[in-house]
C-alpha positions in Angstrom: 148.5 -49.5 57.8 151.1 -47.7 60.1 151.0 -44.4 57.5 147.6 -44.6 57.5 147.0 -44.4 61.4 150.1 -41.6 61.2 147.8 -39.6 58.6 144.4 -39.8 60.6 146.0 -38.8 63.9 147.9 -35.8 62.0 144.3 -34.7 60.5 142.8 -34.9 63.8 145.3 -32.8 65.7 145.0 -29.9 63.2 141.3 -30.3 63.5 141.9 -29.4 66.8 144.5 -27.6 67.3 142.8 -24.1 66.1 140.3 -24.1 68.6 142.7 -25.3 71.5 144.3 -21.9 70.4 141.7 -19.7 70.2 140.8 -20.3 73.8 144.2 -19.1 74.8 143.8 -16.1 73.3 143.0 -13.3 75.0 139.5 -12.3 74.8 138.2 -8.1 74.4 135.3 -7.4 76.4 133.5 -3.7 75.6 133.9 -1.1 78.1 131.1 -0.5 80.9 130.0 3.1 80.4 129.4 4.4 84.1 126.2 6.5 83.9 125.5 9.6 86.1 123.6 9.4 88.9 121.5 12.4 90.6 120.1 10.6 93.3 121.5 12.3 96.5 121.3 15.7 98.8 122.4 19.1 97.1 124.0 22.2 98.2 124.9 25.2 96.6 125.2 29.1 96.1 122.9 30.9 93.1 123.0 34.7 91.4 119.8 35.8 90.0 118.9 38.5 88.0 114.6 40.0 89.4 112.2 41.5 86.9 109.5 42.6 88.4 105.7 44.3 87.2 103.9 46.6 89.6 100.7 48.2 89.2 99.3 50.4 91.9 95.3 51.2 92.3 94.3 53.8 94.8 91.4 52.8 97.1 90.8 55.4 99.5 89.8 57.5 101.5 90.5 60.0 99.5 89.3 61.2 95.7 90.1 60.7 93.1 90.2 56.5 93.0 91.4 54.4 90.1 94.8 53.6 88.3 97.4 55.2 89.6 100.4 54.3 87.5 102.7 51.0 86.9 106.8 50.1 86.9 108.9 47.8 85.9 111.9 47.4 87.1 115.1 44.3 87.4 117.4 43.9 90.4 120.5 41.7 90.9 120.1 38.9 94.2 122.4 36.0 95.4 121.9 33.2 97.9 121.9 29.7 98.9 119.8 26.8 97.8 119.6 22.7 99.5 117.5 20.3 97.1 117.0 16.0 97.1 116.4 14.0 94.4 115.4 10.5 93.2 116.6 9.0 90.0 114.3 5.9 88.6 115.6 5.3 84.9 115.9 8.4 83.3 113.2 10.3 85.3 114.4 12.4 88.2 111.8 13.4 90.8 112.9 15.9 93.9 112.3 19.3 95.6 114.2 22.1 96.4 114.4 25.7 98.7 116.0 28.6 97.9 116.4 32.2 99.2 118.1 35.1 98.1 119.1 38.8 99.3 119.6 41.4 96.9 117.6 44.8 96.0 115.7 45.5 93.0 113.7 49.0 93.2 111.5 51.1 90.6 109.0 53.9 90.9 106.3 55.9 88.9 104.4 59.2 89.3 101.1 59.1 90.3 98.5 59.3 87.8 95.9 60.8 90.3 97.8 63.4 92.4 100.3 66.0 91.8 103.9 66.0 92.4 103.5 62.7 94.1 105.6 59.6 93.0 105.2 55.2 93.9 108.0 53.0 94.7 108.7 49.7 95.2 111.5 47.6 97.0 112.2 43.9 96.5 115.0 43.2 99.3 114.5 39.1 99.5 112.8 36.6 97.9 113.0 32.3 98.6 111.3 29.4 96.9 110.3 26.2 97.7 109.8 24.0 94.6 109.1 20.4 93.7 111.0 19.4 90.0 110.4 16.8 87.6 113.1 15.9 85.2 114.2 13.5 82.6 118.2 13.0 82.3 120.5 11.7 80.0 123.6 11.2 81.9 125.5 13.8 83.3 122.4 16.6 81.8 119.0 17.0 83.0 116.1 18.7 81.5 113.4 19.4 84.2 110.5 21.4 85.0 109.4 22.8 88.9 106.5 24.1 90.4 105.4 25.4 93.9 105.2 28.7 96.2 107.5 31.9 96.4 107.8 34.4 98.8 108.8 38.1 98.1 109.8 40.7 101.6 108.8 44.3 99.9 108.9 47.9 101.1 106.5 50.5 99.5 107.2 54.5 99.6 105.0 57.0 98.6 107.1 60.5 98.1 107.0 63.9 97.0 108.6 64.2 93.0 110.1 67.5 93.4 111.7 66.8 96.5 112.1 62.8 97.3 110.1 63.3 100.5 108.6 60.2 101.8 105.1 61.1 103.6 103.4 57.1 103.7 105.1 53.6 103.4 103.9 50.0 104.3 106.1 46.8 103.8 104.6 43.3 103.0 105.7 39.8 102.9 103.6 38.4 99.9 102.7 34.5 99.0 102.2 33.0 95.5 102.2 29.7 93.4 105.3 29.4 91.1 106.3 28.1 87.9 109.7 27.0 85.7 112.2 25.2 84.4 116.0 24.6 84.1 119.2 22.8 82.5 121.5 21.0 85.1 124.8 19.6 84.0 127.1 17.8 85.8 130.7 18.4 85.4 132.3 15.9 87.6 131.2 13.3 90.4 130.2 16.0 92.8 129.8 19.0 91.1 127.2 20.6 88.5 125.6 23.6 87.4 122.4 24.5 86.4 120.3 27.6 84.8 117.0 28.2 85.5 114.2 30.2 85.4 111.1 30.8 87.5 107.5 33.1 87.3 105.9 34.0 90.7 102.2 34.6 90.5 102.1 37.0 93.4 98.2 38.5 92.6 97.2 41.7 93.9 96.6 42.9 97.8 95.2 46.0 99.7 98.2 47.7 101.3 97.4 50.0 103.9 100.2 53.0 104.1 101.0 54.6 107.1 100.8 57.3 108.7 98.5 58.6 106.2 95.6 55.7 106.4 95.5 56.1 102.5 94.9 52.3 101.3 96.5 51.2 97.1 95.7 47.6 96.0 99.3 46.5 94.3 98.9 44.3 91.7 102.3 42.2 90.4 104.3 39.4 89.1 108.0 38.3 89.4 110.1 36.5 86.7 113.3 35.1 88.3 116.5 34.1 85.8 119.2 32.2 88.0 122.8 30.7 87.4 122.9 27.8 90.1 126.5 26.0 91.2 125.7 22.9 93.3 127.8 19.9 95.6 126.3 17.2 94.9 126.0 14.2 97.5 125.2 11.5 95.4 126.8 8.3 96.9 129.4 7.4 94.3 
């Protein structure tokens, strides 16, 4: 009877005993991956490349009227830029405003009038956008819309001898279109390229001292490398 008891308690204790072991081990829990977050205030400084499409009409007074020749041209601009944004899930909602300084300049002869030559001058642009995006992590696709401004100077000038006889200057408004890739390198810091179409119409542009009055028709596509500070919280 005495082995007997001896035998039950010996099965009982290794019917135990492995569990009772198992809890003292150590147990491996799987690491917590620590997303990105772009929620937060933005600073940074930006170099863009300006393409731009003129097309100049003359009105008047004088005749002949009509067409009076085009340009294209590309400058190089740099400048500043302060954005917010709000991260729910993987969509990221925010605006941003931008200007830049730089000169982009091209001219054509005039279709109408003998040795007599257009130009234009883009000194300054800014934009003030609102952006969409959807992230994953540290990298965010988005797409922005909203107005652009563009500070010209126009020159009308004699071809043989770079004479200028009329001029005007305009600041111009227009809606705005684009999108970018932003990825963040570290906590703070990320970088993002971009680009943006301004839908800047056409105008009557009244030169002086002449009087003589050219409706300017154009667009501006804007290609930009962005570095940004990033005060999101973390």
């Amino acid at each position: 009877m005495r082995s007997l008891l001896l035998a039950v308690v010996g099965l009982w204790a290794l019917a135990v005993a492995p569990p009772a072991l198992a809890a003292d081990l150590p147990v491996k829990t799987a690491p917590v991956v620590k997303l990105y977050d772009w929620t937060g205030f933005s600073i940074g400084l930006n170099g863009s490349v300006a393409l731009s499409d003129k097309r100049w009409a003359y009105v008047g007074p004088l005749l002949p009227t009509g067409d009076d020749g085009a340009h294209n041209f590309t400058g190089l601009f740099g400048g500043a830029q302060v954005g917010f944004d709000v991260q729910a899930g993987s969509w990221v909602f925010g605006a941003e405003a931008q200007g830049d300084w730089g000169r982009a300049q091209g001219s054509s002869a005039s279709l109408l009038f003998a040795n007599q030559s257009n130009r234009t001058l883009i000194d300054a642009y800014g934009l003030i956008n609102g952006r969409f995006g959807y992230a994953l992590n540290n990298a965010l696709l988005y797409a922005k819309g909203g107005a652009g401004v563009v500070h010209e100077k126009y020159d009308v000038f004699a071809t043989d001898t770079g004479i200028t006889f009329a001029s005007a200057s305009e600041t111009r408004w227009g809606p705005t279109v684009g999108a970018g890739f932003e990825l963040a390198f570290s906590e703070h810091v990320s970088i993002a390229a971009e680009y943006n179409h301004l839908f800047l119409g056409r105008r009557d542009i009244s030169f002086a001292p002449t009087a003589d009055v050219y409706r300017i028709q154009q667009d501006l596509d804007l290609v930009a490398l962005k570095l940004n500070y990033r005060f999101n919280g973390r």
